[in-house]
C-alpha positions as CSV (number, residue, x, y, z in Angstrom):
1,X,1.7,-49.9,22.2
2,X,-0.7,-49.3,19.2
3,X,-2.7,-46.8,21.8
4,X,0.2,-45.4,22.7
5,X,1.1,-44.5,18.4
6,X,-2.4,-43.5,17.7
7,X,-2.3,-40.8,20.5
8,X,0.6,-39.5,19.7
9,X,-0.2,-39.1,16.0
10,X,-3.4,-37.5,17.1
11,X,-1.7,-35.2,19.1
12,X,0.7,-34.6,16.6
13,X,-2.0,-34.3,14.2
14,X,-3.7,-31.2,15.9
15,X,-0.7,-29.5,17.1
16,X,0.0,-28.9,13.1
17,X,-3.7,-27.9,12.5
18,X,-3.9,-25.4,15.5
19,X,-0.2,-24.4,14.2
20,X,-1.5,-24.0,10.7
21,X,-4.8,-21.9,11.3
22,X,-5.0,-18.2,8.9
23,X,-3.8,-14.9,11.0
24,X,-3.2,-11.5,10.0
25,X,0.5,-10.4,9.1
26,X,1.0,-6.8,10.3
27,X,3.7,-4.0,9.4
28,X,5.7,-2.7,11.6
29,X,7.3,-0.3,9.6
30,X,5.2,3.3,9.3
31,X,5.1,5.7,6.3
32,X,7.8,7.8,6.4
33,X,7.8,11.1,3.9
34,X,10.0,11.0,1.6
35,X,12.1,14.4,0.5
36,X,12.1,13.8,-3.1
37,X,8.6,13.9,-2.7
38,X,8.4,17.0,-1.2
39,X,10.4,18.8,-3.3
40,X,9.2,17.4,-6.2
41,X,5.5,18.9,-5.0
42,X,6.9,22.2,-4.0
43,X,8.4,22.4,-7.3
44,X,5.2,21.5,-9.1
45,X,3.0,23.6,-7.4
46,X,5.2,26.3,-6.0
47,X,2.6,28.4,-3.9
48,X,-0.7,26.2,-4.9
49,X,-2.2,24.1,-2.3
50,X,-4.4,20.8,-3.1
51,X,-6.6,18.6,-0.6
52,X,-6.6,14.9,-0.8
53,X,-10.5,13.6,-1.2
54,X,-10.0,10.0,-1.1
55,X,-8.4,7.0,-2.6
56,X,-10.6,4.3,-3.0
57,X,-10.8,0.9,-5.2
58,X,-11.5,0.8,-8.3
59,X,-14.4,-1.9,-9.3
60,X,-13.2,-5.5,-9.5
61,X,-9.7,-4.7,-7.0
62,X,-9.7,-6.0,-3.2
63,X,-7.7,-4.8,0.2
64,X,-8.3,-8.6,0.9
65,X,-5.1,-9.7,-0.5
66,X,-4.4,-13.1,1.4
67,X,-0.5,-14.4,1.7
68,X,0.3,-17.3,1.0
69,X,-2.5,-19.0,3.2
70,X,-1.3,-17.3,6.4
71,X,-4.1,-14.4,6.6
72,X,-4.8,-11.3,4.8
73,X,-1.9,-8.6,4.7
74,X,-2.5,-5.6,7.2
75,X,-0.4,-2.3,7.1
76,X,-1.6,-0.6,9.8
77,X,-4.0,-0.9,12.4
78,X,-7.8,-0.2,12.1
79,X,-6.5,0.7,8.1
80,X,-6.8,-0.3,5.0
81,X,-4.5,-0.5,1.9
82,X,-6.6,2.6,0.6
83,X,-6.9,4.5,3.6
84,X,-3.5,3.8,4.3
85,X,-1.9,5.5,0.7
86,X,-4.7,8.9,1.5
87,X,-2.7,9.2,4.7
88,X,0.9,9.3,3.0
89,X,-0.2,11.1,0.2
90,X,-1.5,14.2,2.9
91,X,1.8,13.1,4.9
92,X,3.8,14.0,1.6
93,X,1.6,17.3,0.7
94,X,1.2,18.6,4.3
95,X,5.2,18.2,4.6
96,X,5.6,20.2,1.5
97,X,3.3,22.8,3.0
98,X,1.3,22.8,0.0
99,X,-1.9,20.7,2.0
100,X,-4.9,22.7,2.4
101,X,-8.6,21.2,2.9
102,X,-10.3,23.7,0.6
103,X,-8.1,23.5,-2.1
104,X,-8.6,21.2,-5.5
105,X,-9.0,17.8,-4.3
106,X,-7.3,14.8,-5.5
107,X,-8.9,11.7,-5.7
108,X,-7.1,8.6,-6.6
109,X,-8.8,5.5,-7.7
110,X,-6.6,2.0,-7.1
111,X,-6.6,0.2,-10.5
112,X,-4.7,-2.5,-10.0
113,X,-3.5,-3.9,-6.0
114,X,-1.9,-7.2,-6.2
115,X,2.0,-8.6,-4.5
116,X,3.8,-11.4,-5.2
117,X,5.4,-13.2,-2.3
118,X,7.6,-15.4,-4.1
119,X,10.8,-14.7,-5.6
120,X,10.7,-12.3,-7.6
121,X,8.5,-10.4,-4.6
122,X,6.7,-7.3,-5.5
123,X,4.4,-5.0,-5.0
124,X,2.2,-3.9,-7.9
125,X,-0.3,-0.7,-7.5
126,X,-1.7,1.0,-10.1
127,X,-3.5,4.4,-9.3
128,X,-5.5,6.8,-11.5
129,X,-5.3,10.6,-9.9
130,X,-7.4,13.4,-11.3
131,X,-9.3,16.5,-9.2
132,X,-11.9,19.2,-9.2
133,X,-9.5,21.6,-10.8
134,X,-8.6,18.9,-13.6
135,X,-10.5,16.9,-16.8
136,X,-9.2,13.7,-16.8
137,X,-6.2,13.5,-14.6
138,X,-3.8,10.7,-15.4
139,X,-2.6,7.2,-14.2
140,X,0.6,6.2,-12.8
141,X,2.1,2.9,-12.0
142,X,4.6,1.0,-9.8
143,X,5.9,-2.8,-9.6
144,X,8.3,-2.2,-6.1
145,X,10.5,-5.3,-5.4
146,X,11.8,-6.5,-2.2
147,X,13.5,-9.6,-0.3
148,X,11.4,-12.9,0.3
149,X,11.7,-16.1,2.2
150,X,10.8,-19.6,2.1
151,X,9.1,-19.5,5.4
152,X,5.5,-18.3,5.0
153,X,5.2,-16.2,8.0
154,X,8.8,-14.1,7.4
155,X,7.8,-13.6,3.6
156,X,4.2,-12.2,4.7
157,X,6.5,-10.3,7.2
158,X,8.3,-8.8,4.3
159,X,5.4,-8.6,2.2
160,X,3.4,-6.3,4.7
161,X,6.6,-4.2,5.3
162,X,7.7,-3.6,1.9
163,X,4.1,-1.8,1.1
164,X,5.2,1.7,2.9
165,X,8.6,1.9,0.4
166,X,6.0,0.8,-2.6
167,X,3.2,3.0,-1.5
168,X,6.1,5.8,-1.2
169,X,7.6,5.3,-4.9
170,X,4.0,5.3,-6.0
171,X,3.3,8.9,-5.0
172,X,6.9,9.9,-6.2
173,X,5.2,8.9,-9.9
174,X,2.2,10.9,-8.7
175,X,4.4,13.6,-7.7
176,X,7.3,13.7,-10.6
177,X,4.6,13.2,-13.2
178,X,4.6,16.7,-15.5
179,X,0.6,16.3,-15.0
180,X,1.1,16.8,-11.5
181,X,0.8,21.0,-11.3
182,X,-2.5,20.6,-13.4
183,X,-4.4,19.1,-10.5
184,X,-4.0,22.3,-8.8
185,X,-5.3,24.1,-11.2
186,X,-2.3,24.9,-12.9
């Protein structure tokens, strides 16, 4: 009988650990332009066009951004959280038809990346944009809530999916800033 408890606590035992090993949440959700972006950057720039150069991380901020011990958060694949905000910001300029590759280029450096997974859920990126046509350029920031859960692997879920909407209301303060027309040359 003892044999009989011990085995099944063993098994029991390494059903939780091979249960409770690290993966990689994935979005599902893909950037999606927004119009008030686009018409916010045709209205800034009205017949200027602009490149995007890069976005990259500031030193000291990581893309590793693990969720609550279920695996690092992942918005796309073969992406990163830096690559991922270039692509929507040439999404958001190319739909405004004001994206051209020789133009000023913007470069955006990520100040601050962080989320919080528990209630109250955020997102929280902080971006610094300036170009070639422009001295200093200016920082904007965003702290984008969204819907939780107590179950790990449904708020890393949310988590991962709420980062297209925050990465989207990030370049809206990019976008709406008065600043905005200068890094065009304006």
């Amino acid at each position: 009988m003892k044999k009989t408890q011990f085995a099944v606590a063993g098994l029991a035992c390494a059903a939780v650990v091979m249960l409770s090993g690290c993966q990689t949440t994935n979005s599902s959700i893909p950037y999606e332009v927004s119009t008030e972006n686009v018409i916010n950057i045709q209205q800034a720039l009205q017949s200027k066009k602009v490149s995007v150069s890069n976005v990259e991380l500031a030193q000291g901020v990581s893309e590793n951004l693990m969720c609550r011990m279920n695996g690092d958060i992942k918005v796309a694949p073969g992406k990163t959280l830096s690559q991922y905000i270039k692509d929507a910001f040439q999404k958001e300029l190319f739909t405004a038809q004001t994206y051209d590759p020789h133009g000023p280029a913007i470069k955006g450096s990520i100040e601050d990346l962080s989320f919080s997974s528990v209630a109250p859920a955020y997102w929280k990126i902080t971006m610094h944009v300036q170009s070639s046509a422009s001295d200093n350029g200016y920082s904007v920031s965003v702290k984008y809530p969204f819907e939780t859960s107590w179950i790990a692997m449904e708020a890393c879920k949310n988590t991962a999916n709420a980062f297209s909407p925050a990465v989207q209301e990030l370049l809206k303060q990019v976008v709406a800033n008065p600043q905005f027309s200068k890094l065009a040359g304006s």
